[in-house]
N, C-alpha and C positions, 0 to 999 in steps of 0.2 A: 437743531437737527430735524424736527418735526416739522417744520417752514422748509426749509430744500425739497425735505418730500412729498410736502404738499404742493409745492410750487413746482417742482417736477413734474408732477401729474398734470396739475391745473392751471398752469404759469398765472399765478396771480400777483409774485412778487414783482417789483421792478428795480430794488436797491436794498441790501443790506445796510444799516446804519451804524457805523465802524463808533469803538470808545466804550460801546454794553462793559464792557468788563471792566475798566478803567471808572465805570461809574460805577459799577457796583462794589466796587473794593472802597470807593469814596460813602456809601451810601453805610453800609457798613461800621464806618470809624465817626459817625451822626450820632451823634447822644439821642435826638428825638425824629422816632419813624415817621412817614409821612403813611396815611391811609393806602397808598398805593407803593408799601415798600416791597422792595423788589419784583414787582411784576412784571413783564415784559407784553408793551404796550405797540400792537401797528396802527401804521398811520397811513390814511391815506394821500396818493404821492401828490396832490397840489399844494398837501401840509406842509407852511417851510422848516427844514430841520437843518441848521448851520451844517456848510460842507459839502452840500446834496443838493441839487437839480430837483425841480419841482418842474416835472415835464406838462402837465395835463396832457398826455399823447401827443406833443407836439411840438416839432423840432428846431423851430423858434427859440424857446427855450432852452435848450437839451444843453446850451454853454454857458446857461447862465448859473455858476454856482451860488447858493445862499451863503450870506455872510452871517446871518444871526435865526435862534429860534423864533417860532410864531409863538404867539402868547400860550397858548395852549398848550405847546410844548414845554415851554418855560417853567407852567405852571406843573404838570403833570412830572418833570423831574423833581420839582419842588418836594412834592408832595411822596418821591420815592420811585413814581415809575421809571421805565427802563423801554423808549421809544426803541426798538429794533429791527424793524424793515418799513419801507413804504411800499404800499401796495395797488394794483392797476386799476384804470379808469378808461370809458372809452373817449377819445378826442373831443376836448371841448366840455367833458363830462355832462353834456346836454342829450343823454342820449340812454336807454333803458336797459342795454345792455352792456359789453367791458369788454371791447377791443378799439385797438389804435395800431396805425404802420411803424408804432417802433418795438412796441413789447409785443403783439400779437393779440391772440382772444383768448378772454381767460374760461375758462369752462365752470359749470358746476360740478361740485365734488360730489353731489347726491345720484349726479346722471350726465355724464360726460355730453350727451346727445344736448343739451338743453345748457340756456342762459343763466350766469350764477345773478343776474338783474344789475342795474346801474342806476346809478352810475357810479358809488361804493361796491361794484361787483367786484373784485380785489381780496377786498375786506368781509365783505360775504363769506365768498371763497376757499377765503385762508382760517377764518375761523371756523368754518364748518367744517371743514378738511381736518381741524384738529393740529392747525400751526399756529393757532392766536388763542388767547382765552377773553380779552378784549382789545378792541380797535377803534379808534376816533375816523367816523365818515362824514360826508356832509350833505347836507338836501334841502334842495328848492323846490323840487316837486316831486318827490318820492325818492331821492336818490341813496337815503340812508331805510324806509321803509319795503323798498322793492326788493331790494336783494336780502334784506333779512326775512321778507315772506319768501323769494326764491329758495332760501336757501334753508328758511326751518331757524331762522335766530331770533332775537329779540334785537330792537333797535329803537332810539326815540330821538324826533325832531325835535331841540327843545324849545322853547318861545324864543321868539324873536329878542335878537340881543339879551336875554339871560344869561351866556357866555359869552366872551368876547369872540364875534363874530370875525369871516374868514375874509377882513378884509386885508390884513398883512400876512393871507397867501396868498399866493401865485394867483390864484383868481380874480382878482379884483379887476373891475373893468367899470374905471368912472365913466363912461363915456352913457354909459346909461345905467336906471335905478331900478331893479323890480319892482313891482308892487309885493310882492312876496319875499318876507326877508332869507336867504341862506343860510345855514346854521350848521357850525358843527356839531356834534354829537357824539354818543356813544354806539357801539353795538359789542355784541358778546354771545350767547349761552343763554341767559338766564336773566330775568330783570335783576332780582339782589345784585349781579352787576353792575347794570346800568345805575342803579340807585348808586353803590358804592363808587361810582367813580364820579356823576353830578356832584356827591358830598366831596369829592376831593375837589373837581376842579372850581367850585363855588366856597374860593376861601381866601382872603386876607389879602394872599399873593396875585390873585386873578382880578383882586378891584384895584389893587395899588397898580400894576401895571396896565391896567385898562381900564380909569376913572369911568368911561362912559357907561359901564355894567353896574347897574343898582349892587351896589353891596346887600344885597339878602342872600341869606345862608338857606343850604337846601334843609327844609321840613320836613322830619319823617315822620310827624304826627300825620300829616294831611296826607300823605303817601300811604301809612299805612290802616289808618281809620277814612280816609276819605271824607271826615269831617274837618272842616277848619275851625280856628277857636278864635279867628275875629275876621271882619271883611275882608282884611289883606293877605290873609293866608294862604287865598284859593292860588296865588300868585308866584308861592312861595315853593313849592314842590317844583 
């Protein structure tokens, strides 16, 4: 309910993610919680989520529905969350700000006059608006950092390949390779977020379905001493 009214103001959403409740009645009748049980998690829309179009603003796609989740989503039901909306991007998502010709512009909920930043402006948006508590964005050059300073959030880029990166979503574009790798991520409210949802997606089920990501578990020693307790630790947060 808190998401229509924010996306009413601020149109940040772009697709409700149908089944929320049919999972969470399954989540429920789970002898063993996941870290992230029943929270309700948005995604931003290049994320693929079986059922659902993964536009990046752009109407190429708009018919291509997904057949299966992206790893991160896979992992983050795993673990108890509850993906339910995907949220705006501007075209191409290469871009600082969060409009495209099919959803519109999405605003800041701080100052209707001004940019909620991008290219995770969406996700910005809706959790400052007080429709998310956390949301998965991604960035190559700010695109998960921008809009959490626009919009007053915390946000973190994680290292390169640490999670299984976004290349079985809609983004992927072999045709050429950054030098800067993409990366999904978190945003939220508060770091203790951020930190709680790396510890979920950094587990068991995220290296089995993506051998390519170093199996290491996220460190809360080094998180929260800042000290590491051997050379490979600094690696490990």
């Amino acid at each position: 309910g808190e998401a229509l009214e924010v996306n009413q103001e601020v149109n940040c959403v772009t697709d409700f993610i149908h089944g929320c409740e049919d999972q969470l009645q399954k989540l429920k009748k789970q002898k063993e919680k996941g870290l992230l049980y029943g929270i309700p998690i948005s995604i931003k829309d290049h994320v693929n989520c079986k059922g659902h179009i993964s536009s990046r603003g752009m109407v190429k796609f708009l018919g291509q529905v997904k057949e299966e989740d992206s790893i991160i989503v896979q992992v983050q039901k795993h673990q108890g969350g509850i993906p339910f909306v995907k949220t705006n991007l501007p075209q191409t998502m290469i871009n600082y700000d969060c409009s495209n010709l099919i959803f519109g512009q999405t605003l800041n909920p701080l100052n209707h006059q001004k940019s909620p930043g991008g290219s995770s402006g969406g996700e910005g948006a809706l959790i400052a608006g007080g429709g998310s508590i956390l949301g998965i964005g991604s960035d190559v050059a700010g695109s998960i950092r921008l809009p959490s300073s626009f919009c007053g959030l915390c946000g973190l880029k994680p290292t390169g390949n640490r999670i299984s990166p976004p290349r079985n979503c809609a983004s992927s574009d072999r045709r050429f390779v950054p030098t800067v790798t993409g990366m999904l991520g978190p945003m939220a409210r508060d770091v203790e977020s951020l930190a709680l949802c790396m510890k979920a997606l950094l587990c068991q089920e995220m290296f089995q379905l993506d051998p390519s990501v170093p199996p290491i578990p996220f460190n809360d020693e080094v998180r929260l001493t800042g000290t590491p307790t051997s050379p490979s630790a600094q690696q490990q947060s």
